[in-house]
py3Dmol code that shows the C-alpha trace and the ligand (Angstrom):
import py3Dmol

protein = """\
ATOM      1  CA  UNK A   1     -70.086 -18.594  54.548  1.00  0.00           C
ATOM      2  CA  UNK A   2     -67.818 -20.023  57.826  1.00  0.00           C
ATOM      3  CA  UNK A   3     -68.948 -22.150  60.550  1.00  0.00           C
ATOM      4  CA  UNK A   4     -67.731 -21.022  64.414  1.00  0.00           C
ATOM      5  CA  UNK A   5     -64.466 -22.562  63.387  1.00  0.00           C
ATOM      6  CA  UNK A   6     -61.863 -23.395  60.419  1.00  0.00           C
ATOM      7  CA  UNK A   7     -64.264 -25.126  58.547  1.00  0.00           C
ATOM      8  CA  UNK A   8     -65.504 -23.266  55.109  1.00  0.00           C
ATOM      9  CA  UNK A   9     -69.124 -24.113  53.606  1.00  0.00           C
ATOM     10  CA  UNK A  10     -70.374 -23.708  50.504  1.00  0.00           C
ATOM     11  CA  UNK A  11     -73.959 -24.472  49.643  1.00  0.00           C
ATOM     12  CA  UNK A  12     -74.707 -25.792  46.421  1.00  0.00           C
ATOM     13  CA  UNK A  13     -77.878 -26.009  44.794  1.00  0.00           C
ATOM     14  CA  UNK A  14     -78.448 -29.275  43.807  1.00  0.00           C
ATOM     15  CA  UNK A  15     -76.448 -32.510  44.045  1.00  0.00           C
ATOM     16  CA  UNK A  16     -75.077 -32.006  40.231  1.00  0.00           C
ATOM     17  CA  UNK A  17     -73.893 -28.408  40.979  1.00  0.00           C
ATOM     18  CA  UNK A  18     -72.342 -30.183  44.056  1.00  0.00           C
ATOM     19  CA  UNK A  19     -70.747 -32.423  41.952  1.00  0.00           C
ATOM     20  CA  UNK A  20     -69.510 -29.620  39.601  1.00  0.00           C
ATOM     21  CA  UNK A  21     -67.599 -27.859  42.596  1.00  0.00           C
ATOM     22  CA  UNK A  22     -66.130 -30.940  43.322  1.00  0.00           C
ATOM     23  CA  UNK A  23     -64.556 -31.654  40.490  1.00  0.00           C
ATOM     24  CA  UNK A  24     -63.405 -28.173  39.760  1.00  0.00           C
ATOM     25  CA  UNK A  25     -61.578 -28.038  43.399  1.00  0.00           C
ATOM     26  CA  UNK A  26     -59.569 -31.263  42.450  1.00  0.00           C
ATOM     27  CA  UNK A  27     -59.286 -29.944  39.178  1.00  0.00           C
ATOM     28  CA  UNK A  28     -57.563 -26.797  40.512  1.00  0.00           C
ATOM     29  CA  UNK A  29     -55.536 -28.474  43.459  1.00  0.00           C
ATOM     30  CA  UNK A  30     -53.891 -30.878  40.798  1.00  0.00           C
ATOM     31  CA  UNK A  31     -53.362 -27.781  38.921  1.00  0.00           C
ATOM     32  CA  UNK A  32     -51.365 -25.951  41.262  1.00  0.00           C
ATOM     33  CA  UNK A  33     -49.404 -29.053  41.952  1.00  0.00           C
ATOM     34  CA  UNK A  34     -46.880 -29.397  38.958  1.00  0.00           C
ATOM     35  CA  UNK A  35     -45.055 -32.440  40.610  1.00  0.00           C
ATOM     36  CA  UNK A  36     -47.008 -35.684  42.052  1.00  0.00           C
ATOM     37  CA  UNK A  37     -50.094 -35.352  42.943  1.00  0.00           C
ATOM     38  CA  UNK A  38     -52.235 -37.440  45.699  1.00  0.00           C
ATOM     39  CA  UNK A  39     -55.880 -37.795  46.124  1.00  0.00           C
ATOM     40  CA  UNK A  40     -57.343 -39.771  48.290  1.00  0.00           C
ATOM     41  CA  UNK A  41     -60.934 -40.774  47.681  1.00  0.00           C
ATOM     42  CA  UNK A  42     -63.832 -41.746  49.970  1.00  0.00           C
ATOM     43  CA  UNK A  43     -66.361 -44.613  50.200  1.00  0.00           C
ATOM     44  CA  UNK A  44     -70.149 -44.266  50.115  1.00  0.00           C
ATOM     45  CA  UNK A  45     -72.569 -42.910  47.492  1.00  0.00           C
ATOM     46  CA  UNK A  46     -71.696 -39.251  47.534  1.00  0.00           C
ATOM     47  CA  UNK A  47     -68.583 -39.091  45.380  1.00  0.00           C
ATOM     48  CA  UNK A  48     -69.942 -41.216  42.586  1.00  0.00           C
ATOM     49  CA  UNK A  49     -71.440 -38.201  40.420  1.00  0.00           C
ATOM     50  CA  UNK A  50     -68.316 -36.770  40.775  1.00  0.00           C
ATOM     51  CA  UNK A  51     -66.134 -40.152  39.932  1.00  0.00           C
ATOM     52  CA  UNK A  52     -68.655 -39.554  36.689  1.00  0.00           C
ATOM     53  CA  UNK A  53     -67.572 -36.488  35.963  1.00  0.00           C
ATOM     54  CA  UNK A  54     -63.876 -36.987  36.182  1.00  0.00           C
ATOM     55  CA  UNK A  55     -64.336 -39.828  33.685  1.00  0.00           C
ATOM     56  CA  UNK A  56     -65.970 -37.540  31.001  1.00  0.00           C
ATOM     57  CA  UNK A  57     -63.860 -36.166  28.163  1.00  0.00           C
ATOM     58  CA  UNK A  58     -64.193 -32.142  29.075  1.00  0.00           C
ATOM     59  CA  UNK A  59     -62.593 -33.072  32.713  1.00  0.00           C
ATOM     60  CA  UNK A  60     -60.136 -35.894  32.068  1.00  0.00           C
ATOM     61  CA  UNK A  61     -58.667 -33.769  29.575  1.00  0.00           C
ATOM     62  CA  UNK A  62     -57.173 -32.030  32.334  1.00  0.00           C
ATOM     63  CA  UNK A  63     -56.111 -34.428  34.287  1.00  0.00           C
ATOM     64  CA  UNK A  64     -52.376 -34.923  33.869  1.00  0.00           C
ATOM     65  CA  UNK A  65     -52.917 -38.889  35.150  1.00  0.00           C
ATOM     66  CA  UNK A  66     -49.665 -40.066  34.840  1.00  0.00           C
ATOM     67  CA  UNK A  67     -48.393 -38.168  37.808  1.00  0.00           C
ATOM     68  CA  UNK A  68     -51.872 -38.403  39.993  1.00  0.00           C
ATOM     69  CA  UNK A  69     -51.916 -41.105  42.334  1.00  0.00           C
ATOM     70  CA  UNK A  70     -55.345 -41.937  44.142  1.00  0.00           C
ATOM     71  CA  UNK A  71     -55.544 -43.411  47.411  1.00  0.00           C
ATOM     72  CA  UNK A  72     -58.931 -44.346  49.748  1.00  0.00           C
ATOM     73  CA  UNK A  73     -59.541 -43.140  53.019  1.00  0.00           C
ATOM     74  CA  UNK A  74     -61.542 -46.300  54.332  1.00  0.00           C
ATOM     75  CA  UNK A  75     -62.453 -49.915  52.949  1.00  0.00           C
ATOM     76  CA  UNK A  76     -64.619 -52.570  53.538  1.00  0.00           C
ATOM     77  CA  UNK A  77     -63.814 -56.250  53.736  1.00  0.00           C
ATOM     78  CA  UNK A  78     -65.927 -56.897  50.726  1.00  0.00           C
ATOM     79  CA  UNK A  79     -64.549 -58.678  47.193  1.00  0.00           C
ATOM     80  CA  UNK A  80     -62.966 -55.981  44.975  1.00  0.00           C
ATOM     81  CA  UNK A  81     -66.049 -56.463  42.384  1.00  0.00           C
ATOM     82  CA  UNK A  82     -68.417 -55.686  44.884  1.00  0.00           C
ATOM     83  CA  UNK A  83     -70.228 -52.431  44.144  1.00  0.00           C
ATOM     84  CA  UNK A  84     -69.874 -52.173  47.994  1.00  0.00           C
ATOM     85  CA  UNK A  85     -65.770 -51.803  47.832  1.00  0.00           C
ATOM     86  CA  UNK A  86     -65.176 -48.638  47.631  1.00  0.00           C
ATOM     87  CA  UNK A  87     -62.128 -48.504  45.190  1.00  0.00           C
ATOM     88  CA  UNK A  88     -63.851 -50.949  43.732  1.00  0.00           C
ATOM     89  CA  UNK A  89     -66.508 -48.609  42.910  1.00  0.00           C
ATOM     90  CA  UNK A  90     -63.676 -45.506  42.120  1.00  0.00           C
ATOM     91  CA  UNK A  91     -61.981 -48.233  40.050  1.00  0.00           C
ATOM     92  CA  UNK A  92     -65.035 -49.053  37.746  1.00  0.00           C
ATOM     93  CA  UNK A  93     -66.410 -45.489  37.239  1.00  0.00           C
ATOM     94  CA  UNK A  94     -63.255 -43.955  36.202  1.00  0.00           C
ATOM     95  CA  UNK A  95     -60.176 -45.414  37.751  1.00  0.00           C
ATOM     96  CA  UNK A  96     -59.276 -48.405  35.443  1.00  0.00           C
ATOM     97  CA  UNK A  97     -59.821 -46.278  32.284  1.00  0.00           C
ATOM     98  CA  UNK A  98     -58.276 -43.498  33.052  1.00  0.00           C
ATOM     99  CA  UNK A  99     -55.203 -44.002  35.598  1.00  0.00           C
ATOM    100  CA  UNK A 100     -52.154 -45.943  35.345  1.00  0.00           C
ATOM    101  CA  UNK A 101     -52.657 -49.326  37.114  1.00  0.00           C
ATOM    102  CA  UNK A 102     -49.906 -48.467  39.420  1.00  0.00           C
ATOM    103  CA  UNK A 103     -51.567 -44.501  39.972  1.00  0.00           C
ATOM    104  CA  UNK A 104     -54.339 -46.979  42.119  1.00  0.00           C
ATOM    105  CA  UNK A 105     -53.100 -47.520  45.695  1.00  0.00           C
ATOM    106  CA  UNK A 106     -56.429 -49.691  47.053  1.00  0.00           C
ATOM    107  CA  UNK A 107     -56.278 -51.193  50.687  1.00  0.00           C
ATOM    108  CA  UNK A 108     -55.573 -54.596  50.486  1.00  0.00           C
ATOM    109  CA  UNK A 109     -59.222 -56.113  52.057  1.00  0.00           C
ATOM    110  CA  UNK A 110     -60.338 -58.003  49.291  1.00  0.00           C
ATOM    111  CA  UNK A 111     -57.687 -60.986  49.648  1.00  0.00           C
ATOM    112  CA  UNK A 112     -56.964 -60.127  53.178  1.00  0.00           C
ATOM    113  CA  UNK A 113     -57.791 -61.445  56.625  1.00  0.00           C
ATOM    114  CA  UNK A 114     -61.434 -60.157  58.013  1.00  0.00           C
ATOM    115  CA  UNK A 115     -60.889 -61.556  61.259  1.00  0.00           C
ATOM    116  CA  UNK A 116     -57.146 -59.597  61.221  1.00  0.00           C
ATOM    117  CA  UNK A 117     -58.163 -55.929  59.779  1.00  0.00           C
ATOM    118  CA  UNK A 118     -55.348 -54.706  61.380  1.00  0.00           C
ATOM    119  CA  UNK A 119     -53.277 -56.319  59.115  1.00  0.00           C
ATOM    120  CA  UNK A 120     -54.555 -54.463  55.782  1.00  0.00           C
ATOM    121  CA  UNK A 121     -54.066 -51.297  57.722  1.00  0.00           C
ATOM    122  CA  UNK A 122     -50.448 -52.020  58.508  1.00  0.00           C
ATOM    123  CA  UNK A 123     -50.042 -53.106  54.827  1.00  0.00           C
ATOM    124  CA  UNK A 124     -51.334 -49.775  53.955  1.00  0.00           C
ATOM    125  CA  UNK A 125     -49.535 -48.084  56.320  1.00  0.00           C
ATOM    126  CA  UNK A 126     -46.423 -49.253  54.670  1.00  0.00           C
ATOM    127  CA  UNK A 127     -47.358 -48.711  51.186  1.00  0.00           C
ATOM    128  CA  UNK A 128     -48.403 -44.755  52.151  1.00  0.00           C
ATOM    129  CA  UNK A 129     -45.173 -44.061  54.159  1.00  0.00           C
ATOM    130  CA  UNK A 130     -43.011 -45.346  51.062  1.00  0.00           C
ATOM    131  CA  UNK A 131     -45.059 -43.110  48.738  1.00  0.00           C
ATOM    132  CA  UNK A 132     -44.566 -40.358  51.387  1.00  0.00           C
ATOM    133  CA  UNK A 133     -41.021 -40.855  51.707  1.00  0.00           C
ATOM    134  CA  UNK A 134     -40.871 -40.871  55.084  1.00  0.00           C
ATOM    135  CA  UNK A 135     -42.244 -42.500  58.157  1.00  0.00           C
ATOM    136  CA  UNK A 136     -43.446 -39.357  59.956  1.00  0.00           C
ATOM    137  CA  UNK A 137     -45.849 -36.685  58.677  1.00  0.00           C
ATOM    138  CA  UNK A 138     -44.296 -33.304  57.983  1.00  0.00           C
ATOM    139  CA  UNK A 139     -47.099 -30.567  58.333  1.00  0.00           C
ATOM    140  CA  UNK A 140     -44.711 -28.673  55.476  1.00  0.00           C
ATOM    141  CA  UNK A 141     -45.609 -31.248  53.222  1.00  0.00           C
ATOM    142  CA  UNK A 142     -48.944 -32.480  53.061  1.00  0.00           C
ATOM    143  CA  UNK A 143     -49.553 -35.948  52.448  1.00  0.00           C
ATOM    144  CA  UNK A 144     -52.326 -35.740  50.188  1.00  0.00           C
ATOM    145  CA  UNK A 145     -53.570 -32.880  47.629  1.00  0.00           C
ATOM    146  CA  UNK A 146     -57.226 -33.663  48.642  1.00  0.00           C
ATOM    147  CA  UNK A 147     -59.098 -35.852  50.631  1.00  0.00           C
ATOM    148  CA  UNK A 148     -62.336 -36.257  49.958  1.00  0.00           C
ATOM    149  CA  UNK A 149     -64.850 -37.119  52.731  1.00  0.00           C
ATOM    150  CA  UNK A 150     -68.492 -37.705  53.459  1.00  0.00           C
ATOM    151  CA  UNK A 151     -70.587 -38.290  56.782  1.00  0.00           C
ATOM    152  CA  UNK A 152     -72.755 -40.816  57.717  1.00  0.00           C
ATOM    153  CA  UNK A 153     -75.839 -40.533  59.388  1.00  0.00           C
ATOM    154  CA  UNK A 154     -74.122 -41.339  62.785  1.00  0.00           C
ATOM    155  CA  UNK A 155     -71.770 -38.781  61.991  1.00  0.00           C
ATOM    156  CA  UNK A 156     -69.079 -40.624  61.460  1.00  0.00           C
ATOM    157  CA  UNK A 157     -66.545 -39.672  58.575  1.00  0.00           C
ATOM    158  CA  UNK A 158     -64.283 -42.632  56.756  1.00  0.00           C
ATOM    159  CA  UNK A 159     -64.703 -45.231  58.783  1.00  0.00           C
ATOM    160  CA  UNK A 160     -64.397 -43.457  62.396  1.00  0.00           C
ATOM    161  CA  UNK A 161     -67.349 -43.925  64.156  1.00  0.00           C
ATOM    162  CA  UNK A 162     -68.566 -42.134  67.404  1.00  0.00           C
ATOM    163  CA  UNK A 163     -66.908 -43.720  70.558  1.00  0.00           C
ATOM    164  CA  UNK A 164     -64.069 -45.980  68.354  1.00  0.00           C
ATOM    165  CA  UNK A 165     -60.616 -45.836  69.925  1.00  0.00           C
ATOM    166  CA  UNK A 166     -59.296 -45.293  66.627  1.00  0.00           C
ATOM    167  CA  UNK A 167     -61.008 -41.729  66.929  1.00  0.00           C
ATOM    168  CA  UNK A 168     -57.641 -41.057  69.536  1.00  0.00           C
ATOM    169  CA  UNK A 169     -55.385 -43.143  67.530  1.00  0.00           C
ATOM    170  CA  UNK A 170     -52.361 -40.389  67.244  1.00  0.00           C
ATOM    171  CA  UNK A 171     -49.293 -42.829  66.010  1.00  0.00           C
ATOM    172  CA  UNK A 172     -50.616 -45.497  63.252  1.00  0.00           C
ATOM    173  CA  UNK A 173     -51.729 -44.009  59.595  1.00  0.00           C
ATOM    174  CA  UNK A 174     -54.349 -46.511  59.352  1.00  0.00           C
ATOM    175  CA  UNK A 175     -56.502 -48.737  61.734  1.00  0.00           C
ATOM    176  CA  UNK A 176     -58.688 -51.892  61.271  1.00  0.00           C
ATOM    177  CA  UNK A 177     -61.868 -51.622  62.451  1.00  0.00           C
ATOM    178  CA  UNK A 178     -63.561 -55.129  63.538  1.00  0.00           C
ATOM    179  CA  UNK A 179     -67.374 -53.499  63.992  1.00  0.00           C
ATOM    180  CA  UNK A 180     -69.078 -50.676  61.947  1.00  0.00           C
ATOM    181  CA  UNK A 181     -71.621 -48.840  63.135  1.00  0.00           C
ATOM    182  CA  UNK A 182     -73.655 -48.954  60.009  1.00  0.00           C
ATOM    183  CA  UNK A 183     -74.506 -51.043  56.793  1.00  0.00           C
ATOM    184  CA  UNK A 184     -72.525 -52.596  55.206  1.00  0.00           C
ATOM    185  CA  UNK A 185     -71.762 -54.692  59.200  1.00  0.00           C
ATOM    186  CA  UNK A 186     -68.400 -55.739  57.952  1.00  0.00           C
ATOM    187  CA  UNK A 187     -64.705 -55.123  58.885  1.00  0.00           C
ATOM    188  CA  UNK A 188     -62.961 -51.868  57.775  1.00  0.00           C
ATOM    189  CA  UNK A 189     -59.774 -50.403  57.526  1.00  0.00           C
ATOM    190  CA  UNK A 190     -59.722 -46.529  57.786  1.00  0.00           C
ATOM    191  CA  UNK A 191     -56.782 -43.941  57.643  1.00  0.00           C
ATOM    192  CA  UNK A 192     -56.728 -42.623  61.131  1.00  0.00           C
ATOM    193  CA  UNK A 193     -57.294 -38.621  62.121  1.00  0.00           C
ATOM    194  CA  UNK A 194     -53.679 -37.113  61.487  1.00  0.00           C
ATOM    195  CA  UNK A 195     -53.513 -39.278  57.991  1.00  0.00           C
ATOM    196  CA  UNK A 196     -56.502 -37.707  56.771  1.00  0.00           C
ATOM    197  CA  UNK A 197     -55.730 -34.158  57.909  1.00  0.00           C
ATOM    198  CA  UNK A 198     -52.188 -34.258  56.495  1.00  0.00           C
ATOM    199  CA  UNK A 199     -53.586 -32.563  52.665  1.00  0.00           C
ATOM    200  CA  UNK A 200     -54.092 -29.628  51.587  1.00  0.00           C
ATOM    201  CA  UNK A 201     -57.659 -29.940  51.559  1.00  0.00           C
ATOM    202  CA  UNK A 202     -60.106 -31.761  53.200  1.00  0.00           C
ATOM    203  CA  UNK A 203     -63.428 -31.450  51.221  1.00  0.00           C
ATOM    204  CA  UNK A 204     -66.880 -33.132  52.762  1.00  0.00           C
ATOM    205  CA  UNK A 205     -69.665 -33.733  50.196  1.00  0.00           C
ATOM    206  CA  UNK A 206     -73.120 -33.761  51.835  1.00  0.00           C
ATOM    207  CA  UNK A 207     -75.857 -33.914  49.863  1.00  0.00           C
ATOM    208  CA  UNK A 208     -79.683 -35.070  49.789  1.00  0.00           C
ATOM    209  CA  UNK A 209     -82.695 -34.079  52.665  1.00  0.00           C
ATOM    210  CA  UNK A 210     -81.498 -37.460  54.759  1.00  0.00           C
ATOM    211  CA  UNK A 211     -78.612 -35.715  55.265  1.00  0.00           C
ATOM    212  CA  UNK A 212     -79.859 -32.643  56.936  1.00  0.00           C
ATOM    213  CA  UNK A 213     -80.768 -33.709  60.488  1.00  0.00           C
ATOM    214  CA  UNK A 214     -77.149 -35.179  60.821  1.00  0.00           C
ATOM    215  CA  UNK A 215     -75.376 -31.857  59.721  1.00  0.00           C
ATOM    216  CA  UNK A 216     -77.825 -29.661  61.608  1.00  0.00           C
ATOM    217  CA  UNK A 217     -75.892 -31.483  64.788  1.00  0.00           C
ATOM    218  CA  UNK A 218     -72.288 -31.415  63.124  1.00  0.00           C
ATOM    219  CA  UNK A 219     -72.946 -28.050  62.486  1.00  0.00           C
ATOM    220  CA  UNK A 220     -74.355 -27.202  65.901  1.00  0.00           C
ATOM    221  CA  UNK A 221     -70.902 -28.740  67.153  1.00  0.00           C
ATOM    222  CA  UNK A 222     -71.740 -31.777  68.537  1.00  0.00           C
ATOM    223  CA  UNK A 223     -68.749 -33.937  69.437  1.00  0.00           C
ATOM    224  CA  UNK A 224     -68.855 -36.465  66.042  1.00  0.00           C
ATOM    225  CA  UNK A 225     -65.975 -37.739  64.224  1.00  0.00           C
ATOM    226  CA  UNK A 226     -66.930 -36.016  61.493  1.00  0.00           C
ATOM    227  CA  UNK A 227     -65.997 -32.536  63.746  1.00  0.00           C
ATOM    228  CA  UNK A 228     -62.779 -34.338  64.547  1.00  0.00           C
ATOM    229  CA  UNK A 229     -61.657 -34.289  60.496  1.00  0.00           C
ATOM    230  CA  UNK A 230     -59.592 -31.443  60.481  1.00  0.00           C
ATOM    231  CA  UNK A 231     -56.863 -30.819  57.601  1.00  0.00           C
ATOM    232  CA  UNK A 232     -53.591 -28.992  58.417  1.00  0.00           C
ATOM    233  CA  UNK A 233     -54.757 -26.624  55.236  1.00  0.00           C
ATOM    234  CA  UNK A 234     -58.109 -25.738  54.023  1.00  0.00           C
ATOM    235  CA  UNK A 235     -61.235 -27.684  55.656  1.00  0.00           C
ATOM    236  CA  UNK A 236     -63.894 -26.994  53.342  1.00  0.00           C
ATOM    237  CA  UNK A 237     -67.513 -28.733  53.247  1.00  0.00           C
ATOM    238  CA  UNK A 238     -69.820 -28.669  50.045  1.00  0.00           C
ATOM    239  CA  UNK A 239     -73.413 -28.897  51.314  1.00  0.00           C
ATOM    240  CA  UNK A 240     -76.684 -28.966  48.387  1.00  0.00           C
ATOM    241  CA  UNK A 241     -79.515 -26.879  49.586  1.00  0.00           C
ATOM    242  CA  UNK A 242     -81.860 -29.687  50.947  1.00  0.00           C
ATOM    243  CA  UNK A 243     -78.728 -30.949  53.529  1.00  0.00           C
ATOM    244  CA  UNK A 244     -78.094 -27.542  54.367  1.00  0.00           C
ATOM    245  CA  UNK A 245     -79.265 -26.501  58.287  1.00  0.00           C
ATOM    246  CA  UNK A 246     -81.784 -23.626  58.422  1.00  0.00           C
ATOM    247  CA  UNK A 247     -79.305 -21.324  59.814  1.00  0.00           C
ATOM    248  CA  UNK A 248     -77.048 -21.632  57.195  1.00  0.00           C
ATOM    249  CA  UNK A 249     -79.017 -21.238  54.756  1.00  0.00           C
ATOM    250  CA  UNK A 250     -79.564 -17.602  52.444  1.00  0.00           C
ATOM    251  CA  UNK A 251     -75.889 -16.699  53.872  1.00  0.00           C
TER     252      UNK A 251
END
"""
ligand_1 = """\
17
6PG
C -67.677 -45.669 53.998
C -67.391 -44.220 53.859
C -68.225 -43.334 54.715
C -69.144 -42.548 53.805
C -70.333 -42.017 54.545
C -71.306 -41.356 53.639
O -66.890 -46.450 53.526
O -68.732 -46.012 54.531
O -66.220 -43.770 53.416
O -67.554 -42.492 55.563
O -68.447 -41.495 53.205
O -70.966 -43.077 55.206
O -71.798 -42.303 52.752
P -72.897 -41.949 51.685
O -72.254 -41.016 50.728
O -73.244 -43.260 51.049
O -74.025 -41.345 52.404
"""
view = py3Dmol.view(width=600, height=400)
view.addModel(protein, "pdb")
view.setStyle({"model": 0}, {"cartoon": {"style": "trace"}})
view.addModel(ligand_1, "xyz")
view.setStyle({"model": 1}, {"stick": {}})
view.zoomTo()
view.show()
């Protein structure tokens, strides 16, 4: 099933199948990756069954975690043991008792400066150009493995919400952002547009009926950030059947 552009969906019919698909895509891009590997997670509730999943015996079997590194895509300026941090939240599910400490690269918001977001993103900026290995992105060698993302019901993706200037941000890897657009109203520090596309595969999980009126306008093509998340490989968005648009669905 294809949108009118690059982007692949695939409807699943619940939220655990969802979860299922998930895990077996990162399963198989880590597999075909015999070197490092880096995945970079996402905030929110949506990845959470699958943060379960990769925690359970059958799955984390095969994971080879000393060479996987995991990253985040956006953080809040919340205390790292606050279930609304979202490595935080990576970090208790599976994280801490599965990866090597140093195989966690969290942005640094839960010591740093609210008032100076900007900061944490340069911080992080740093830390993902020295695991890169360079300080420009080479579309011959992805970034990440995987980037996970999910949408908000502004349509926003990460932490890019519609009408922020980081939206057209083309040069930094990462931006603070002073104002969100949604709950939690704190500061936030999101990878920027290029960052996130530079994987192999971008992969949007979108599940539950409050979802659907928010991807019946993504997928109609409304100008959202969530339409702006593109990645230089395979775009592909895992939708459960009570998200999924009319149009899409039976296809
Ligand atoms: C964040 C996120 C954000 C999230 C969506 C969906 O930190 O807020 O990374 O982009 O993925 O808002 O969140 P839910 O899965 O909770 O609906």
């Amino acid at each position: 099933m294809t949108a009118n552009d690059n982007r692949h969906v695939i409807a699943a019919a619940d939220p655990t199948a969802l979860a299922e698909a998930a895990a077996e895509r990162v399963l198989a891009r880590i597999a075909a990756n015999s070197g490092r590997v880096a995945i970079c997670l996402t905030g929110g509730s949506g990845p959470k069954q699958l943060y379960q999943l990769l925690a359970r015996e059958s799955y984390r079997n095969r994971i080879p975690w000393q060479r996987v590194h995991w990253f985040i895509g956006d953080e809040r300026f919340v205390p790292a043991s606050d279930p609304l941090n979202n490595m935080g939240l990576a970090r208790a599910i599976f994280l801490d008792r599965c990866a090597p400490a140093a195989n966690i690269h969290p942005i640094p918001t839960a010591t740093a400066d609210p008032a100076d977001p900007d900061r944490s993103a340069a911080l992080y900026e740093q830390e993902l150009k020295s695991f890169y290995g360079a300080d420009a992105l080479d579309d011959a060698h992805p970034l990440f493995d995987v980037v996970l993302m999910g949408v908000g019901p502004d349509g926003h993706t990460a932490s890019l919400f519609p009408g922020d200037a980081a939206l057209e941000e083309t040069t930094r890897w990462a931006v603070g952002v002073p104002r969100a657009n949604v709950e939690p109203f704190v500061p936030r520090v999101t990878l920027t547009l290029p960052t996130l596309a530079s994987c192999r595969e971008m992969l949007f999980e979108v599940a539950g009926a409050q979802k659907h009126a928010i991807l019946t306008r993504l997928f109609a093509g409304e100008n959202l950030p969530a339409n702006s998340a593109r990645s230089i490989g395979e775009t592909i968005w895992l939708v459960d059947s009570s998200a999924l648009p009319e149009n899409f669905r039976g296809q």
